[in-house]
C-alpha positions in Angstrom: 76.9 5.4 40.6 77.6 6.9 43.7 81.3 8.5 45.0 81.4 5.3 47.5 81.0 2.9 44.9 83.8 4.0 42.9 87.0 1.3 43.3 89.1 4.0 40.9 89.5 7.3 41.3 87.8 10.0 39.5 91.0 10.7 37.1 91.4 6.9 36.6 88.2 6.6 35.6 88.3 9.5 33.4 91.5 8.0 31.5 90.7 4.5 30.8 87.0 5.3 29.7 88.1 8.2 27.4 91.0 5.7 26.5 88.2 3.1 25.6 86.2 5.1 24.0 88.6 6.7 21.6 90.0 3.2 20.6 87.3 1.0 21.0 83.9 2.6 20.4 84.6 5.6 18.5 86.0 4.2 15.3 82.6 1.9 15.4 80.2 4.6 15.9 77.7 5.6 12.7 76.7 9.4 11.6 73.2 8.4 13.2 74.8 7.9 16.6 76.1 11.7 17.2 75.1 13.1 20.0 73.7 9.8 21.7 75.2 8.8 25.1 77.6 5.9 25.3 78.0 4.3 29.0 81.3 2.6 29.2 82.5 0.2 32.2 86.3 0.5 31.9 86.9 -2.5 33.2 85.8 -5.0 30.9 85.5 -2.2 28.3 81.3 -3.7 27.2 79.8 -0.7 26.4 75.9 0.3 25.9 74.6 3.6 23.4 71.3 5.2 23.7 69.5 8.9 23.0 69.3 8.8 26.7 72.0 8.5 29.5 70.1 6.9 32.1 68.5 4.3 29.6 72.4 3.2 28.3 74.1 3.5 32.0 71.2 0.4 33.4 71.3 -1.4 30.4 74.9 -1.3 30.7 74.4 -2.3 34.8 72.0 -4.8 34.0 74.6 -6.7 31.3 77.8 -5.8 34.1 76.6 -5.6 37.4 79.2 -3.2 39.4 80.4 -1.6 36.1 82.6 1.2 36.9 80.8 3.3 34.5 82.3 6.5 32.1 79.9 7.9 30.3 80.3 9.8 27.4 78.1 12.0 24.6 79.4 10.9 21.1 80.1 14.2 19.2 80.6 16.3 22.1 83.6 17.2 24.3 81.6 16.4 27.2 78.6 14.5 28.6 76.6 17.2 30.0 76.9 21.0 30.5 75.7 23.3 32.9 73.2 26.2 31.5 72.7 29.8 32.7 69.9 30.6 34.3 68.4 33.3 31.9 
């Protein structure tokens, strides 16, 4: 999703998908789905989980067109992090 499609801001977004992911999905996540990806629209709260972000966020597009999508690595503080170059 681009910065122009966003209808929240990036705080907003921030809140209500961590918010939705913390009372919706992560009490129904399994052992096996640590460190998958979950892609969350906070609007309607329908979320998609996959081993690979890109996979969950268009499945997740595909089932809520104009999802305002948070997405978020179960297991992990964050979704991605940046590495040193060696």
């Amino acid at each position: 999703m681009h910065g122009s499609d966003l209808r929240l801001s990036r705080d907003e977004l921030a809140r209500r998908g961590n918010e939705a992911f913390d009372r919706q999905i992560r009490p129904a996540l399994r052992a096996e789905d640590d460190v998958k990806f979950v892609a969350i629209d906070v609007e309607s709260g329908q979320s998609e989980i996959d081993e690979d972000d890109h996979s969950a966020v268009d499945r997740l597009h595909r089932r809520v067109p104009g999802a305002q999508v948070w997405l978020v690595r179960a297991g992990y503080p964050t979704a991605h992090r940046l590495l040193k170059a060696a």
